[in-house]
C-alpha positions in Angstrom: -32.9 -103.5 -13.4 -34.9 -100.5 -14.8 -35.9 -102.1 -18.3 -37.2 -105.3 -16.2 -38.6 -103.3 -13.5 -40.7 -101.4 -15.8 -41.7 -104.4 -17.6 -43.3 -105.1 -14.6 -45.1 -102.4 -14.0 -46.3 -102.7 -17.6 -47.9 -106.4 -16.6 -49.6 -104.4 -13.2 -51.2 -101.7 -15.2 -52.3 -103.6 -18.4 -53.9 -105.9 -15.6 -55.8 -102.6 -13.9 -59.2 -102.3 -15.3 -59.3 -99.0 -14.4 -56.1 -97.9 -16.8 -56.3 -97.4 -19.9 -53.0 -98.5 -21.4 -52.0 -99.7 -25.0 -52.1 -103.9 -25.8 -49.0 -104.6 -27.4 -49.0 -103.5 -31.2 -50.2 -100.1 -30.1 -49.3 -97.0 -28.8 -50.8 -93.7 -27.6 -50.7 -91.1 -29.9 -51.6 -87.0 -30.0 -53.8 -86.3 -32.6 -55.5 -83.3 -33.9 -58.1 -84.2 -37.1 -60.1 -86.6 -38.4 -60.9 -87.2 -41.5 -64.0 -87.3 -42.4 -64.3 -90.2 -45.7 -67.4 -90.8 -47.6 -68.0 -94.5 -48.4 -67.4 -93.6 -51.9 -64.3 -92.4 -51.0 -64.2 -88.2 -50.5 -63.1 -85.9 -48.1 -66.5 -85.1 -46.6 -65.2 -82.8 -43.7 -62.5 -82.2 -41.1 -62.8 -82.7 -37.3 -60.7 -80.4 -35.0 -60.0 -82.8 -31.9 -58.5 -80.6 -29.9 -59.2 -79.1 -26.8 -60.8 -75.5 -26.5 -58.2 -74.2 -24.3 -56.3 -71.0 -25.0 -53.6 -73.6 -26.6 -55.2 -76.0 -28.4 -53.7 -79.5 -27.0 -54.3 -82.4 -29.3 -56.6 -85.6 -28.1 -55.0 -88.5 -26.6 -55.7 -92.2 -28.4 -55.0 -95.3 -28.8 -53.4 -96.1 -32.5 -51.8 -99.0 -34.1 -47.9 -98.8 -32.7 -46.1 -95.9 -33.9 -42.3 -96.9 -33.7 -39.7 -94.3 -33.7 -39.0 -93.3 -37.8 -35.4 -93.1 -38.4 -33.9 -91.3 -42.2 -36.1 -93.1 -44.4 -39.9 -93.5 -45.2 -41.6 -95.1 -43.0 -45.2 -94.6 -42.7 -48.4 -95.4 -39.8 -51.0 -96.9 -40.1 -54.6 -95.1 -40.2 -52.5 -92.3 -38.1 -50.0 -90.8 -39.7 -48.9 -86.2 -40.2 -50.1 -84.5 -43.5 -47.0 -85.6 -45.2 -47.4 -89.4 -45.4 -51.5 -88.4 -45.1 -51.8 -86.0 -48.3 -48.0 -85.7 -49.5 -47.8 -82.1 -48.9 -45.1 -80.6 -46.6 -44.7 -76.9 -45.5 -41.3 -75.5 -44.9 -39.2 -72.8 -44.2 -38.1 -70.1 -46.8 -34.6 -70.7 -46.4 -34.8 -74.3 -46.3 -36.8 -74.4 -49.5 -34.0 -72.4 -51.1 -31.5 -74.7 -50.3 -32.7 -77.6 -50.8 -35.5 -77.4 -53.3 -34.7 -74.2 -55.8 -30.7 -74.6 -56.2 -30.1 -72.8 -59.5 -26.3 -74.0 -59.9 -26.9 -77.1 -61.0 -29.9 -78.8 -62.2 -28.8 -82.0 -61.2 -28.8 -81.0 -57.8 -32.3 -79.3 -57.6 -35.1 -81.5 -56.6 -38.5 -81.8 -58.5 -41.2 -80.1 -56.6 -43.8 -78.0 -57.3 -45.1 -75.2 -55.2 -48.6 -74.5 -53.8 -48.3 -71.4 -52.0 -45.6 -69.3 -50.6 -44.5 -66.2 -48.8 -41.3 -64.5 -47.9 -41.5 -66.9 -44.9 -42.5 -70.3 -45.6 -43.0 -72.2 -48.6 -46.4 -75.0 -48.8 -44.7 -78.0 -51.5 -44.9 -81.6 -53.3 -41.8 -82.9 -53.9 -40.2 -86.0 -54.6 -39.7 -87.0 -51.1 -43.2 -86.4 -49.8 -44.9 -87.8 -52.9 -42.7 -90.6 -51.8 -44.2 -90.3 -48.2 -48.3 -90.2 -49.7 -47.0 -93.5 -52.2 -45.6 -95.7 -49.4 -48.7 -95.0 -47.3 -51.4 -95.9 -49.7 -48.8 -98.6 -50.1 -48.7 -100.0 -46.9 -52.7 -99.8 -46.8 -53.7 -101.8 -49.6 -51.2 -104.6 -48.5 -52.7 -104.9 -44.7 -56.9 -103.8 -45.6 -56.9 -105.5 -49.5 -59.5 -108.2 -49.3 -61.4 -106.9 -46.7 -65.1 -106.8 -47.0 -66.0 -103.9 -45.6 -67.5 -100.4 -47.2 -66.0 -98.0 -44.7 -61.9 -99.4 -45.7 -63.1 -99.7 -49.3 -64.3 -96.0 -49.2 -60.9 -95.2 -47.3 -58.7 -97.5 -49.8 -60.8 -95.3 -52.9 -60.1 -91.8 -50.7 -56.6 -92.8 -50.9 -56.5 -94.0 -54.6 -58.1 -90.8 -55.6 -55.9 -88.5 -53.8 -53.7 -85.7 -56.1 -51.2 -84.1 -53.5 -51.0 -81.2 -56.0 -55.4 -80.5 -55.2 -54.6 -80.0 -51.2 -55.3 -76.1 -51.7 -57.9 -77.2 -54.1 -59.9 -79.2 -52.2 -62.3 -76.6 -49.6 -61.8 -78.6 -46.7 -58.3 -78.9 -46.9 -57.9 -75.4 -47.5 -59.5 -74.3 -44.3 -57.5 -76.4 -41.9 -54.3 -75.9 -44.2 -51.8 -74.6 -41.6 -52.9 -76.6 -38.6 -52.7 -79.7 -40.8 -49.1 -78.6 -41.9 -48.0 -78.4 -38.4 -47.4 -81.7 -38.1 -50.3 -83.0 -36.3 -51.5 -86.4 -36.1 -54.6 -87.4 -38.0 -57.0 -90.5 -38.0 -59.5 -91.5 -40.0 -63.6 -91.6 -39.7 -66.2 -93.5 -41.6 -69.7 -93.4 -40.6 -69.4 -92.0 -37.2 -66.9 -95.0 -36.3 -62.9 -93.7 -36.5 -61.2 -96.7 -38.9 -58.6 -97.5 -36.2 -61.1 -98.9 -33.5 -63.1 -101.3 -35.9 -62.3 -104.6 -35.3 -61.7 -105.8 -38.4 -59.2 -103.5 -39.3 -57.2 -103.9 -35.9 -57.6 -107.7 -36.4 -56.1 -107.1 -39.8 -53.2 -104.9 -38.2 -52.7 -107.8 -35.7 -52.5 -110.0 -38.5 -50.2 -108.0 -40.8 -47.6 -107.2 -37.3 -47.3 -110.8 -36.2 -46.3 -111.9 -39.9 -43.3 -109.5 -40.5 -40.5 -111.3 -42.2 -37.6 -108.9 -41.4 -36.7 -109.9 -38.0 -33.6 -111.4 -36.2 -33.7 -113.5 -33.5 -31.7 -113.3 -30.2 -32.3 -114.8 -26.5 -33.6 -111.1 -25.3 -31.7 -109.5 -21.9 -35.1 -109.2 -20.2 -37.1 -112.1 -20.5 -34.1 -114.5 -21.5 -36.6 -116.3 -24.2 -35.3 -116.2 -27.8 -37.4 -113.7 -29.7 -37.6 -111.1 -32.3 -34.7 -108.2 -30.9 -36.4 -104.5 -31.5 -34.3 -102.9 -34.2 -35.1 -99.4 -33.2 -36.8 -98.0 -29.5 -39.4 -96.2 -29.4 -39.2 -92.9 -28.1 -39.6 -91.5 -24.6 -41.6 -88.8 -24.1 -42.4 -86.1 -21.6 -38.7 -85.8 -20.4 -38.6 -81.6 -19.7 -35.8 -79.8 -22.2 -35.5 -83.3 -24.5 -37.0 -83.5 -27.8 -40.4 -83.0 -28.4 -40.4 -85.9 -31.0 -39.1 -87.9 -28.1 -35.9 -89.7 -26.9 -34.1 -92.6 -26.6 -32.9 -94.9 -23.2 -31.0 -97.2 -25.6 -29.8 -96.1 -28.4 -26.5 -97.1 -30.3 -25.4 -94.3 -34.1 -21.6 -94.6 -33.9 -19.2 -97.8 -34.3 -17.5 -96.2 -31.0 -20.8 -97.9 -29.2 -20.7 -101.1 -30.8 -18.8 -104.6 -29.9 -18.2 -108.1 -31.3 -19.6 -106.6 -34.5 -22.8 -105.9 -33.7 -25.2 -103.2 -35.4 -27.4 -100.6 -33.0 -29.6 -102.3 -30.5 -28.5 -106.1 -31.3 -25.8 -104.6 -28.4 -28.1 -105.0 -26.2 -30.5 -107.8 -27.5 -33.9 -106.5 -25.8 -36.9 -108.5 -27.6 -39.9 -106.2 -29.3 -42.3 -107.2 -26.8 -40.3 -106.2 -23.5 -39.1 -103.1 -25.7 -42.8 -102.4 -26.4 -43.4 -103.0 -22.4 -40.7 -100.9 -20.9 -41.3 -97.8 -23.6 -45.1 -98.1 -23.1 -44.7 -98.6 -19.4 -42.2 -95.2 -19.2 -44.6 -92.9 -21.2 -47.7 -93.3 -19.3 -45.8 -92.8 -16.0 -44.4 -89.5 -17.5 -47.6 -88.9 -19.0 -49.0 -88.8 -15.0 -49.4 -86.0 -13.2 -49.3 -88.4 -10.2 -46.1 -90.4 -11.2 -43.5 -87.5 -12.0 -42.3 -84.0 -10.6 -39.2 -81.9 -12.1 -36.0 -81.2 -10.0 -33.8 -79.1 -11.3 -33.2 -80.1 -15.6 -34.1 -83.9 -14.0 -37.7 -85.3 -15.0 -38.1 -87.9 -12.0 -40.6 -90.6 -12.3 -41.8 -92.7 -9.4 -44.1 -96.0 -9.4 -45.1 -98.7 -6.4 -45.4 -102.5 -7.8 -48.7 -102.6 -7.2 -51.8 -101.0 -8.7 -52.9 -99.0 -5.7 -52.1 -95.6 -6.6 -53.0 -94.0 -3.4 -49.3 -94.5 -1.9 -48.1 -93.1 -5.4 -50.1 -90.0 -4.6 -48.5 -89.7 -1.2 -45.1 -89.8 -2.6 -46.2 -87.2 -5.1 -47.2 -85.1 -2.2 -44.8 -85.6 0.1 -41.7 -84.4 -3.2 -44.0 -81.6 -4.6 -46.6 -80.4 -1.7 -49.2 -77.7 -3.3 -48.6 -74.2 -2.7 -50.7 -71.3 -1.7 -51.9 -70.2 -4.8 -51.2 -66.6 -3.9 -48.5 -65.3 -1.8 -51.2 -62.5 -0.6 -53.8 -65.3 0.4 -52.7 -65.8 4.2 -55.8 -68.3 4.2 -54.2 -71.5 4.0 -56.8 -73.5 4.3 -59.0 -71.7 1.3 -55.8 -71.7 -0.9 -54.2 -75.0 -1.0 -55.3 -77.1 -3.8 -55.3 -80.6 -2.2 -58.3 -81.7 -0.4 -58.5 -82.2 3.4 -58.3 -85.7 3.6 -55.4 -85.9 2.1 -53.0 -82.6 4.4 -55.1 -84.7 7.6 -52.9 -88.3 6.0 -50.0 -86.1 5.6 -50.3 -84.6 9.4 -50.6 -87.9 10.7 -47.9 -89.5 8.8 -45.4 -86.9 10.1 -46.6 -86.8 13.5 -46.1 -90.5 13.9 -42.9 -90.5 12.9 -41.6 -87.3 14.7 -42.3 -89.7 18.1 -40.8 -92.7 16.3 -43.2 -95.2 15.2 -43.5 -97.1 11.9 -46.0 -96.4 9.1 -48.5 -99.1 8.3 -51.0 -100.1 5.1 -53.5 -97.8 7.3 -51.2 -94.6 6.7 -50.1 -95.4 3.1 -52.6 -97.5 1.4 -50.6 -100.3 0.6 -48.0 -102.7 2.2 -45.3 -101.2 3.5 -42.8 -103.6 2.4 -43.8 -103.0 -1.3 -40.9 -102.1 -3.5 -41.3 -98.8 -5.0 -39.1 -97.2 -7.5 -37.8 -93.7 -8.4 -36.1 -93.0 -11.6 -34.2 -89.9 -13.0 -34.2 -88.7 -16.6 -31.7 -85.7 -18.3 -32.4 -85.0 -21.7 -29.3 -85.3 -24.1 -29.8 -84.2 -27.3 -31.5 -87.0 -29.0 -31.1 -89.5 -26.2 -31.5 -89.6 -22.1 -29.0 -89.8 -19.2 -30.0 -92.0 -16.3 -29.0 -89.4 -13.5 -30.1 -91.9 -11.0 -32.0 -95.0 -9.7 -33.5 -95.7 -6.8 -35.4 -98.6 -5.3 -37.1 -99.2 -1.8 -39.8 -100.3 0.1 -42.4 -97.8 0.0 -42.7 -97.9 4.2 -38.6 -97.2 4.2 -39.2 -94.4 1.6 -42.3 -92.5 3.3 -40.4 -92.5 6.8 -37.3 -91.1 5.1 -39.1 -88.4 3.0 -40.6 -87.4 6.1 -37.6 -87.2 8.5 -36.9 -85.1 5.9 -39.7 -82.6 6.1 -39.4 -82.9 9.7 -35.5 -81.7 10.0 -36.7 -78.7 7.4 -39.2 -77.6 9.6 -39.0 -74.0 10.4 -41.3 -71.3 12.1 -42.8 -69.4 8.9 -45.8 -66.7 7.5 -49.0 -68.3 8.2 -49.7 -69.0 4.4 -46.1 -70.4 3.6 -46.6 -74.6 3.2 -45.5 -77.0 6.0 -43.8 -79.6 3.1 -41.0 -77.4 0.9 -40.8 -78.9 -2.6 -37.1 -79.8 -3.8 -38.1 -77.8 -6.8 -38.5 -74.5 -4.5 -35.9 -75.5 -2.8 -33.5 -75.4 -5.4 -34.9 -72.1 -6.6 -33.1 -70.7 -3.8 -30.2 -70.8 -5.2 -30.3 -68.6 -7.6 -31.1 -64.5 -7.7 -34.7 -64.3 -7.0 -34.6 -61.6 -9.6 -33.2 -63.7 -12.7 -36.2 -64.3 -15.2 -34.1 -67.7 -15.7 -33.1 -69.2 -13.1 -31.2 -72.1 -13.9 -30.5 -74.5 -11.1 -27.2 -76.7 -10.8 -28.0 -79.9 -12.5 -25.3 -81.8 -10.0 -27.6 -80.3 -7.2 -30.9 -82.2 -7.7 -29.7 -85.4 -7.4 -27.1 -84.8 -4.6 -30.3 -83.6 -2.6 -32.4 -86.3 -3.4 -29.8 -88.8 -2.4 -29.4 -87.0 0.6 -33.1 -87.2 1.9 -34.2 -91.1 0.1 -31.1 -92.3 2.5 -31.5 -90.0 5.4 -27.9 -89.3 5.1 -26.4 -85.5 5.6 -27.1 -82.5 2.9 -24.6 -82.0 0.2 -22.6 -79.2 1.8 -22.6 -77.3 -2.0 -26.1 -76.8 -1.4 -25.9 -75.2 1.7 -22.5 -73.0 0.6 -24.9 -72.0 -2.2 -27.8 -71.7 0.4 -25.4 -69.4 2.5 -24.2 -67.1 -0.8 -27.8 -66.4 -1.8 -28.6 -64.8 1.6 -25.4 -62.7 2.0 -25.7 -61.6 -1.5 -30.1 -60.9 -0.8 -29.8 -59.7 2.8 -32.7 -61.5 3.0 -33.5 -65.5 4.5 -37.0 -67.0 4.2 -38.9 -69.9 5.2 -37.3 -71.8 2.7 -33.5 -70.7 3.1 -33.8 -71.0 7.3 -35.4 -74.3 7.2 -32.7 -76.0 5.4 -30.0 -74.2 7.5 -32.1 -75.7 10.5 -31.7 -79.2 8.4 -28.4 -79.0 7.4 -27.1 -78.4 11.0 -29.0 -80.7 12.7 -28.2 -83.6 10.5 -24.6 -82.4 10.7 -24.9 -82.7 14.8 -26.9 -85.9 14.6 -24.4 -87.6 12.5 -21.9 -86.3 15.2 -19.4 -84.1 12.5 -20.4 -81.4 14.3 -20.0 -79.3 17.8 -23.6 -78.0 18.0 -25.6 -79.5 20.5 -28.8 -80.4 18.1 -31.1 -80.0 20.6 -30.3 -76.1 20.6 -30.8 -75.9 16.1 -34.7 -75.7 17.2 -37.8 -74.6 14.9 -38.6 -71.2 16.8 -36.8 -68.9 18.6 -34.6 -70.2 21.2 -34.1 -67.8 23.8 -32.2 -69.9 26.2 -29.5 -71.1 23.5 -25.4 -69.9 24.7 -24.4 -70.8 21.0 -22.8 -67.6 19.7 -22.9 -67.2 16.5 -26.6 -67.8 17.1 -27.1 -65.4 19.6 -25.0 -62.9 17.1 -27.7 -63.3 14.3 -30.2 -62.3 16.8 -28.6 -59.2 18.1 -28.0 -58.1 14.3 -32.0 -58.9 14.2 -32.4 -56.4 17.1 -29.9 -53.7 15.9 -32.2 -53.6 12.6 -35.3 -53.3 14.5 -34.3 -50.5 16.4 -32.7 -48.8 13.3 -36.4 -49.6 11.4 -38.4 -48.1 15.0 -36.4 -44.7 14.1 -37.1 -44.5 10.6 -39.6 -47.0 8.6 -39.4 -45.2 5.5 -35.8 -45.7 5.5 -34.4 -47.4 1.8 -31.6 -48.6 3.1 -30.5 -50.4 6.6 -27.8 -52.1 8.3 -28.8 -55.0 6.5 -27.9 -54.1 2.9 -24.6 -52.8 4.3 -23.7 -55.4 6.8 -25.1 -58.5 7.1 -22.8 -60.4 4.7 -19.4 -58.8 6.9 -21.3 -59.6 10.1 -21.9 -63.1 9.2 -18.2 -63.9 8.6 -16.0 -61.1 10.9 -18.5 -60.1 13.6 -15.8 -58.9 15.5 -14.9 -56.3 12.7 -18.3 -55.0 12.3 -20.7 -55.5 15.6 -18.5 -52.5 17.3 -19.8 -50.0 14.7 -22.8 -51.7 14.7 -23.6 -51.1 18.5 -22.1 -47.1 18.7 -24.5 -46.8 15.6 -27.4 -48.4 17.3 -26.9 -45.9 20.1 -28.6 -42.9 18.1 -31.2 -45.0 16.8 -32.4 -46.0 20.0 -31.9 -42.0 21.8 -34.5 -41.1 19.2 -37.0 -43.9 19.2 -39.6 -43.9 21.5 -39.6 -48.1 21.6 -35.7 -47.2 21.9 -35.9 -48.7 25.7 -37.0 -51.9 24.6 -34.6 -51.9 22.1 -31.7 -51.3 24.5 -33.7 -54.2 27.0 -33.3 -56.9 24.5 -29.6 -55.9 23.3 -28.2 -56.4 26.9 -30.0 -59.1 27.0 -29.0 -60.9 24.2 -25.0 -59.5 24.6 -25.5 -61.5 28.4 -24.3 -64.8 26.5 -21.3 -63.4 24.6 -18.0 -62.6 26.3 -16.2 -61.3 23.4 -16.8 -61.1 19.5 -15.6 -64.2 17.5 -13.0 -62.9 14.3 -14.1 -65.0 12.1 -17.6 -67.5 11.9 -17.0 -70.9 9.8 -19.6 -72.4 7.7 -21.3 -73.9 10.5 -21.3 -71.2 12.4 -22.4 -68.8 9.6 -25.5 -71.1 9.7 -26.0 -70.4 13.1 -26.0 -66.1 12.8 -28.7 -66.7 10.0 -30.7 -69.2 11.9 -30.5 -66.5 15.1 -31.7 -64.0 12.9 -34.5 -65.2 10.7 -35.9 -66.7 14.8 -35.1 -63.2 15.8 -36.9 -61.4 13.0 -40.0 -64.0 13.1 -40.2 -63.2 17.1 -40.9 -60.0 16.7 -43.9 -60.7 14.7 -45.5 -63.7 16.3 -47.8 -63.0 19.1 -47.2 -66.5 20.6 -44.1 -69.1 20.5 -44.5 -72.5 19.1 -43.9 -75.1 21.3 -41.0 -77.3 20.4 -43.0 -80.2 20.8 -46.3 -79.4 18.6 -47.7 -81.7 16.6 -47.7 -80.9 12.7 -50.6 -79.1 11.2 -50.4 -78.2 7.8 
């Protein structure tokens, strides 16, 4: 289902005039120089094609098909690194020591000879790389040969004429030697026009790819047509933590993988052109800011069948709204980063469905019964891990991720964002404090399960939810609003006591729940201690609020003598003592002991609490959203 599904999505964007994707027998590639050739066959200059930015990123093109290089020599062709380009490889000291200078045995050394070094890294041509520069000239005179054409016959001549022991020689080299070392791509360029975008040397490519003699037939799993089975996949790339050479879906290096006697990906028989389809298809969704957000170690990836990439857009918004770009910039409407026509589709969206109706092709762009897809990637070592797959219409999906938005809405500061990303989310669950916070890979996906089927939140999120803000003494936007969720989906689904017309956005003056009432009256015992003393360090809440969240009965007794002195010498101490007796009107006695759900209740009481004493008017319960 996902290797067909993103075949299709292949066939919508190649038929998109306004994408730019690769026609089978290509593939996008990174590249950083060209190669200026003369047309009698010199290095005229090099051109630095990448960006200006503080790190340089490499230009984005088009090349003839780059598949995945396994052990051996395999070069590209007219875009290839500096060690199938020149023959030249820099590495590290203490790799060049073992492999390259072993003095035991002469046997064992390997020829080489050395260009430069230092007590770091070593610049070399050795056997293997001479090996690399040989195959490459190789595989160039047996595709361009016979072509009438200056510009490949100047290339062909750079290439004949090329010593890899002149690369420090040769001034132009020289300059660019460490960049070209790196690794980077490189392409070619012959009288202003780069050699892989003429057409007769992509029609020779053509020619040269559909001719290959080494293939095997099988009826492929995908198209069911007999065909030519990909050997190798290429590599997926733009998974976060994977490889930075890429990854594989399928991939098959031990005998434990195999069956009936098969050998790597004849396992699963997928033909070279659906290979080609799915891998090219993946990339350039993960290549799209639009198409992919991160939750947790999961890459997710997300695509509509259909080339309208408004409703794409939506989706992106709706899992990772924009922020405030400062926490100090209360100005929402000067910080956010997405334009106004799109918060006023998002208010709209949510407002519709907080009173029940459907969205239509009006709201999202596109028809609402049109599937959409979501797919989650974990990097592992050299390969990925499905961690899930979803698919639904996109109408179904919008209303859900919305409900969703809607059950997490919580009074908060004026610059905090309406929509909380999964990603921020998450982040609450670890110390605030940790420079890395690393998130509980099980988490992402349980949450994301939770709000694409509108079923209740996995309770280890809100246990871990519930430990962060006993351990912080502290409960934000973010914490409180999925408290407020978690409840209220717990009561809707009926597992619960609460009445979830009392788990409300604001503060809820007129709710008899206890626990609730308890998280206020801790809120008002701090305010009076803070009305005494302001520049006090440390308060009720560092000492108390985890005990009085799980034994009020233990601690509100000491909490209330204690408040006594605090209001005697405050001169607000009278309000104080107003909204104490007013607050202890609802609770006959002290509970022991709070349970989970209950917990969630004192925290919800007290964040309302807290945010009531700062807000100069209530929200009504009924507003509509505005972002």
């Amino acid at each position: 289902m996902i290797i067909q599904s993103l075949c299709r999505h292949y066939d919508v964007l190649e038929g998109d005039e306004n994408v730019n994707i690769p026609k089978i027998g290509y593939s996008n590639a990174k590249v950083s120089f060209a190669l200026v050739i003369t047309p009698d066959g010199f290095l005229s200059h090099i051109v630095d094609l990448r960006s200006d930015d503080k790190k340089p990123k490499p230009k984005d093109m088009d090349v003839p098909i780059q598949k995945s290089r396994a052990s051996g020599v395999f070069p590209y062709f007219v875009c290839d690194n500096a060690k199938y380009v020149f023959g030249v490889e820099k590495v590290k000291r203490s790799e060049f020591e073992k492999k390259f200078n072993l003095a035991s045995s002469e046997e064992n050394s390997v020829e080489h000879t050395v260009l430069e070094e230092n007590d770091k890294e070593v610049t070399l041509v050795h056997r293997r790389s001479r090996e690399c520069f040989e195959t490459f000239k190789t595989l160039h005179h047996s595709i361009l040969d016979g072509l009438d054409d200056q510009e490949v016959r100047g290339f062909l001549a750079f290439l004949d004429g090329w010593n890899p022991e002149e690369f420090l020689e040769n001034p132009k080299t020289r300059e660019y030697k460490d960049d070209l070392l790196a690794g980077g791509n490189c392409v070619f360029e012959c009288d202003g026009n780069f050699l892989h975008q003429k057409s007769a040397v992509r029609n020779a490519w053509e020619t040269y790819s559909q001719n290959e003699t080494d293939n095997t037939f099988s009826q492929c799993l995908i198209s069911g047509k007999v065909e030519p089975v990909a050997k190798i996949h290429q590599k997926i790339k733009g998974v976060v933590g994977a490889q930075s050479a890429g990854a594989s879906i399928v991939s098959f290096n031990n005998d434990a993988f195999c069956s009936y006697g098969k050998k790597r990906s004849f396992n699963s028989p997928i033909s070279e052109y659906a290979m080609f389809k799915y891998t090219t298809a993946l990339n350039h969704l993960l290549s799209s800011q639009s198409n992919r957000i991160r939750i947790a170690d999961t890459t997710v990836v997300f695509w509509a069948e259909t080339s309208e990439k408004s409703c794409e857009e939506l989706v992106k918004f709706f899992f990772d709204p924009p922020e405030p770009e400062k926490k100090e910039e209360k100005n929402i409407e000067g910080s956010r980063v997405q334009d106004i026509t799109r918060i006023k589709e998002i208010e709209g969206i949510l407002n519709k469905i907080r009173i029940g109706k459907k969205v239509n092709q009006e709201d999202i762009g596109t028809d609402p019964e049109t599937n959409f897809y979501i797919l989650g990637l974990s990097p592992n070592n050299a390969r990925l891990a499905v961690r899930f797959w979803y698919i639904d219409s996109i109408g179904n999906l919008i209303e859900k991720v919305a409900r969703h938005h809607l059950d997490m809405e919580i009074i908060r500061d004026y610059y905090g964002p309406r929509c909380i990303s999964i990603y921020r989310l998450l982040n609450e669950t670890v110390p605030q404090s940790s420079d890395k916070k690393t998130v509980s890979p099980l988490l992402g996906g349980l949450i994301l399960r939770s709000i694409l089927t509108g079923t209740g939140y996995p309770i280890s999120l809100y246990n871990a939810i519930l430990s962060r803000v006993k351990v912080d003494g502290s409960i934000n936007f973010v914490r409180a609003g999925f408290i407020k969720a978690y409840l209220l989906r717990l009561s809707r689904a009926g597992l619960s006591n609460l009445n979830q017309d009392l788990i409300t956005m604001s503060l809820n003056e007129e709710s008899l729940s206890v626990p609730y009432r308890l998280g206020r009256l801790f809120a008002a015992l701090e305010k009076a201690q803070n009305d005494t003393n302001r520049e006090m360090k440390s308060t009720i809440n560092s000492k108390y609020f985890s005990s009085a969240s799980s034994t009020p009965a233990v601690v509100f007794p000491v909490l209330l003598k204690l408040a006594q002195h605090h209001i005697a010498k405050s001169e607000w101490g009278f309000r104080s003592n107003q909204l104490i007796e007013q607050i202890l009107a609802g609770v006959d006695e002290f509970p022991a002991y709070l349970n989970l759900e209950d917990q969630g209740m004192f925290m919800l009481g007290y964040y309302h609490q807290r945010k009531a004493f700062f807000t100069k008017k209530e929200v009504p319960l009924n507003e509509e959203v505005s972002l």
